[in-house]
C-alpha positions in Angstrom: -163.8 30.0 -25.1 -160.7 28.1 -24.5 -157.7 29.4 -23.2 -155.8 28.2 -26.1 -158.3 30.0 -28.3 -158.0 33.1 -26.4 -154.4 33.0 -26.5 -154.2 32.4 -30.5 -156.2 35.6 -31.4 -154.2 37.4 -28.8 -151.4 36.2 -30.4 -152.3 37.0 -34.3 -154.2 40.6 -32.8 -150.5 41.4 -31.8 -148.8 40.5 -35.2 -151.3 42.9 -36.3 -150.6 45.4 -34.2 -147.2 45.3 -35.1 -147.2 44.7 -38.8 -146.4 47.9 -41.1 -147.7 48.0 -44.4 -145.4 49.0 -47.4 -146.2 52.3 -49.0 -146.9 52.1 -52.7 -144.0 54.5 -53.7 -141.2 52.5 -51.4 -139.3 49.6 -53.0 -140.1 46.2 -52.0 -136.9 44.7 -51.5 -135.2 41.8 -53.6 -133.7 39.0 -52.0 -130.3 37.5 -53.5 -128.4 34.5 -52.4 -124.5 36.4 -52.8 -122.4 38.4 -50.1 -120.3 39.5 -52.3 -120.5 41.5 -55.9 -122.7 43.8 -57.5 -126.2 45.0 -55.9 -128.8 46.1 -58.6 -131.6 49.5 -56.8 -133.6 47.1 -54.4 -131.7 44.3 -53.6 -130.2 42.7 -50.7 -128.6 39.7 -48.7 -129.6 38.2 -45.3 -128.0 35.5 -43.2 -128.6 36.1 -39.8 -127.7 32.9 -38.6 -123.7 33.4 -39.7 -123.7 35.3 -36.0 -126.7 34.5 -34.1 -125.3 36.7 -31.3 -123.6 39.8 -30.0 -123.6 43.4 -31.0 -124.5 45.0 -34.5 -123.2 47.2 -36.2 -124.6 48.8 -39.4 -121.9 50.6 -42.2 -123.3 52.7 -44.7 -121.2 53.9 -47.3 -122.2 56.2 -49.6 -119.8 56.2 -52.3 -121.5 52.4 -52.7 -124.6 53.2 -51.6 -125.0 49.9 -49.9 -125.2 49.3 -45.7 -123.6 46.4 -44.8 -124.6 45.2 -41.2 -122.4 43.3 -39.2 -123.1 41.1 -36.1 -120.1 40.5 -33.6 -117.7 41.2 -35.9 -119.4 39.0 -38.7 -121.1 40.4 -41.6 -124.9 39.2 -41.9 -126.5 41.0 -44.1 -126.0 44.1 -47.0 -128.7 45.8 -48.9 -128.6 48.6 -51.8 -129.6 52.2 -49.8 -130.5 55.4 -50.8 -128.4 58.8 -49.3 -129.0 62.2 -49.7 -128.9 64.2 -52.8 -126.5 67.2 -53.8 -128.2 69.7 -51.1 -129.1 67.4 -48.5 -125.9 65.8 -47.9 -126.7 62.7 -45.2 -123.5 63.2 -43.2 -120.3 60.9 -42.4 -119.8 59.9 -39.2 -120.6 57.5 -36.4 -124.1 57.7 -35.1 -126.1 55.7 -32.3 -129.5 54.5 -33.2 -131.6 57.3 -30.9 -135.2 56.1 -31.4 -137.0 53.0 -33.3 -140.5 53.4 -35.0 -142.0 50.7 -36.7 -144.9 53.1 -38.1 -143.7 56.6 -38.4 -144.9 59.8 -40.5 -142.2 62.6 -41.2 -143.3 65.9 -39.6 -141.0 67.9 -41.8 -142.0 66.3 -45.1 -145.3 66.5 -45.9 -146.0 63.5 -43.3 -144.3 60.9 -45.3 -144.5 57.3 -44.5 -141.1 56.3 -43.1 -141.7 52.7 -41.6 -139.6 50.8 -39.7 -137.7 54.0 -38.5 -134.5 54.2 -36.8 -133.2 58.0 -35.9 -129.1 58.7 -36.2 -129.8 62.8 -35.5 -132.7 64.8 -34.1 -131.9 66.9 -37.1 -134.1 64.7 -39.2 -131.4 62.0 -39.9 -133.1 58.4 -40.2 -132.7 54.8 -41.8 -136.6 53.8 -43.1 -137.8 52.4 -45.5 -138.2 54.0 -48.7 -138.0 54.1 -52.9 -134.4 53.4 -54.3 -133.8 54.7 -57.5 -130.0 53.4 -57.9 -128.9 56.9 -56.8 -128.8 59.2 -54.2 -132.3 60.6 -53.7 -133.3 61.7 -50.2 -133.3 64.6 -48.3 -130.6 63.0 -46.3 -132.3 59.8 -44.9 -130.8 56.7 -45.6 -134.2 55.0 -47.4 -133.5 51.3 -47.7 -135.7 48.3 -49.2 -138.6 47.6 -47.3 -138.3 44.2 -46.7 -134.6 44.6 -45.4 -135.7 47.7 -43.7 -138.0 45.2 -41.6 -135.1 42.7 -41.0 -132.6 45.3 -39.8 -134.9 46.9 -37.5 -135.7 43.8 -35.8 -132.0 43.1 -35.7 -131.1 46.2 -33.9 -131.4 48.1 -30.3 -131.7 51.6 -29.0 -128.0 52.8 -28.5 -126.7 50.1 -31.3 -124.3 51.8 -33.7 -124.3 53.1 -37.4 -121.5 54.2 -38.9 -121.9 56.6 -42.2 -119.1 56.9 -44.4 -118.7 59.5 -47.3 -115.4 58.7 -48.5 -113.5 61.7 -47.1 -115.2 61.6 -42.9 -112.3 59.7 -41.0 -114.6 57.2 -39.5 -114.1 53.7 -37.7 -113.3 50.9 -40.4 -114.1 52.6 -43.6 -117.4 52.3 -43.8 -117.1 53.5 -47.3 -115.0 50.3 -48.1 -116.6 47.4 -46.0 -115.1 43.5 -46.1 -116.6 40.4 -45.0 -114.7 40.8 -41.6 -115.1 44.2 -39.7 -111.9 45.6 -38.3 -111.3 45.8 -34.8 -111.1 49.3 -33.1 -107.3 48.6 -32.2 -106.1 48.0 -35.8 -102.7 48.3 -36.2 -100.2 47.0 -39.0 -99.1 44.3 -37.6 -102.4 42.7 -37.4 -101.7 42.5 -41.8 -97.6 41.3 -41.6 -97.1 38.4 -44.2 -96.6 35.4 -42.1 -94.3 32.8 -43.1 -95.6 29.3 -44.2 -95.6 27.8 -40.8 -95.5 31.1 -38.7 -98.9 32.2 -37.2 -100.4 34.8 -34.6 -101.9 33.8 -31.4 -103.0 36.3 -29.1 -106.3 34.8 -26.8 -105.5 37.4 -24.3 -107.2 40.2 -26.8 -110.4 38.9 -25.8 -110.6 36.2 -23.1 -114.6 35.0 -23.3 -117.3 34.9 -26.0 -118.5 32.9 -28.9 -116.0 31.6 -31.2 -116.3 32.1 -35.2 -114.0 31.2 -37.9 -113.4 32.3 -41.4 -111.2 30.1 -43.9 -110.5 32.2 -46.6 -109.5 30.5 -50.1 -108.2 33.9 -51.2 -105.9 34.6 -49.1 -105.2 31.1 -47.9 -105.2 31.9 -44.2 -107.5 31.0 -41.5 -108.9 34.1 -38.9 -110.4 32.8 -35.3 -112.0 35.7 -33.7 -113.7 35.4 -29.9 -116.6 37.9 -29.2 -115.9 39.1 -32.7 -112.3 40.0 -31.6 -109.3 38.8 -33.9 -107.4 36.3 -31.8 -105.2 34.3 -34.2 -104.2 33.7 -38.0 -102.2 31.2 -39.8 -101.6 30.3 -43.3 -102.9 27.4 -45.1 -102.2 25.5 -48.1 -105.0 24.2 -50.5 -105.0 20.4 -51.9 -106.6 20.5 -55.1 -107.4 22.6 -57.3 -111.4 22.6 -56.7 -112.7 25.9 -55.1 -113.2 25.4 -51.8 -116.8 27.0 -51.9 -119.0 29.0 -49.9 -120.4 27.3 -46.2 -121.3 27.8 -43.1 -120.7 24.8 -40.4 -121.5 25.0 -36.4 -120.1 22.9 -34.2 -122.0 20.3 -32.3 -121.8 18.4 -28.7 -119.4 15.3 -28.9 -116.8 14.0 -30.9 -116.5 11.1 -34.3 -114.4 8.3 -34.2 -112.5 9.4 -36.9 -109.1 11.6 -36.2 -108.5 15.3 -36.7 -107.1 15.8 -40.2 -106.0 19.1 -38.5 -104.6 17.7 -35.8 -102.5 15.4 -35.0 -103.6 12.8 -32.7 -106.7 14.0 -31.7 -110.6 13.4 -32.3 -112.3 15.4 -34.8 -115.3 17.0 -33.7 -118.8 17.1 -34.9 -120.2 19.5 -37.6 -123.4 20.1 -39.3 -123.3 22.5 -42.0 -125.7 25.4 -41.7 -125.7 26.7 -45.4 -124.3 25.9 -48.5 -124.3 26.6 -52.0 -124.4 23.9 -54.4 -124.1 20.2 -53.5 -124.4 19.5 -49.4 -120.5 19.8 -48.4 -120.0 17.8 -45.1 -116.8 19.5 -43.0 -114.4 16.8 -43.3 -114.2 17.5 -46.8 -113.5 20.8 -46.6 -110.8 20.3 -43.5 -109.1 17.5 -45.6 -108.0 19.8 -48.1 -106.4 21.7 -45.5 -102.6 21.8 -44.3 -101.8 24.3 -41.7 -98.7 24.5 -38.8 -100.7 21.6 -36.6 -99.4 23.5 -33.5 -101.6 26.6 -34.2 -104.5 24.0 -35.4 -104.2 22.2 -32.0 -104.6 25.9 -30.4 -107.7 26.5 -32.0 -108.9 22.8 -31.1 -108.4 23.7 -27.3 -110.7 26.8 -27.3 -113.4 25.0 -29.7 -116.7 24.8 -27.9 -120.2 23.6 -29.0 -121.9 26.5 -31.1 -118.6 27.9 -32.4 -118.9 29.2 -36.2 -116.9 28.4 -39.1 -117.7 30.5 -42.6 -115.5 29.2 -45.6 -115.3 31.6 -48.2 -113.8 31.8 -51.9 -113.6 36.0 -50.9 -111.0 37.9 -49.6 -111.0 39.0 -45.9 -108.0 41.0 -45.1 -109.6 43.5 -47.8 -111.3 45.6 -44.9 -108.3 45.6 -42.9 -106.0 46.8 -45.8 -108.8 49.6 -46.6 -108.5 50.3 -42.8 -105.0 51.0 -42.7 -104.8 53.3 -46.0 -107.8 55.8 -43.8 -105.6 55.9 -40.6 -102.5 56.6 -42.2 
């Protein structure tokens, strides 16, 4: 037989080693194309490739019963869950992911099928997969979709954190309340101070190395650059037009146009290829063109650009985490 051969069946024995079948009672899983809105029992949102890298970090609130999962910094993914009912409370807090089981059977209940297992407590605490009802059902797990529940384990590590919140736990950035952006572990107020039409943050000392991602926010007309998922710099913008800007996703390529900035002045714009969008294919110029920001602040951010660096424009709000953030602390 052929080495080629050999290493095919190896290759599709091991898929099958790994692959967990859905028990009949669990809910499938219903993929939707929004990040935002409404979730009905079952369904859920996943774009991994908004943050291809860098640490997650799942929120559960409870209040919602959604999980939001966020990767440096950058949310990813979201899903409808199911908590614990009255009597099995599934506690607020922050947890760290203590053991991962694809196939695992509950030795307290009955053996229950839990796949794709991910244990917060050695009290019985898990995320699996499981049936959603549209209400708070378990007997303290947090049962999620079983397609999602796939996704997110495969996303995650050992040690990666989870944070649970009830609505009345003091946890980490309001888990109960989660945005589009995750708030950094040093919020302050400042960080939310109205900034004047051509006055703009600028701090690259907060975090010195990493990826770079953008968010342009048509909401709140401002422009966030975060490095290694760290907040770095804001500045307002003003909208030409009255067209939504839209939903996208652009990453930056190797090399430069021949065309100028319409950021900034006197210098090259650099190359783009969109990633996602919805609708008709947006290229970035278009976008950028609508644009008019303090060009001191843009010609910042144009130092610091690298290949690979992010940008998500958004019709949502972003600073909604943050504000949620600051009404918990205080």
């Amino acid at each position: 037989m052929k080495i080629r051969t050999i290493l095919a069946l190896f290759a599709a024995l091991l898929t099958m080693a790994h692959a967990v079948e859905k028990p009949s009672s669990h809910t499938k899983g219903t993929p939707t194309g929004t990040p935002t809105g409404p979730l009905k029992p079952g369904e859920y949102w996943w774009k991994p490739q908004l943050s291809p890298s860098g640490p997650v970090v799942a929120l559960v609130s409870i209040p919602e019963q959604t999980m939001h999962v966020y990767r440096n910094g950058i949310l990813i993914g979201r899903s409808t869950v199911s908590t614990g009912s009255t009597g099995h409370a599934t506690p607020g807090g922050v947890f760290s992911i203590l053991e991962k089981e694809r196939t695992h059977y509950s030795k307290k209940y009955n053996n229950a099928p839990m796949p794709n297992m991910q244990r917060l407590t050695w009290t019985g605490i898990c995320m699996h997969s499981g049936n959603l009802p549209g209400h708070a059902a378990s007997h303290g797990c947090i049962r999620m979709p079983f397609d999602f529940s796939q996704l997110l384990f495969d996303a995650t590590t050992k040690g990666g954190t989870v944070v649970v919140g009830d609505g009345k736990t003091p946890v980490p950035h309001l888990a109960s309340h989660p945005g589009l952006i995750l708030a950094p572990k040093d919020f302050t107020p400042e960080m939310l101070r109205p900034l004047a039409k051509m006055e703009y943050d600028w701090d690259p000392e907060r975090s010195k190395d990493g990826p770079i991602t953008m968010v342009v926010s048509a909401a709140d007309k401002a422009i966030y650059i975060f490095r290694n998922g760290n907040p770095i710099g804001r500045a307002p913008f003003a909208i030409v037009g009255t067209e939504p800007l839209g939903n996208h996703v652009f990453t930056m390529l190797e090399g430069s146009t021949n065309r100028l900035s319409w950021l900034v002045p006197g210098r090259t714009a650099r190359r783009w290829m969109s990633v996602t969008s919805r609708g008709e294919s947006v290229e970035a110029d278009q976008i950028s063109s609508r644009l008019r920001m303090n060009p001191e602040f843009a010609g910042k951010v144009y130092d610091i650009l690298a290949p690979g660096t992010t940008v998500i424009v958004t019709d949502q709000p972003v600073v909604r985490s943050f504000k949620k953030a600051q009404i918990l602390e205080n």
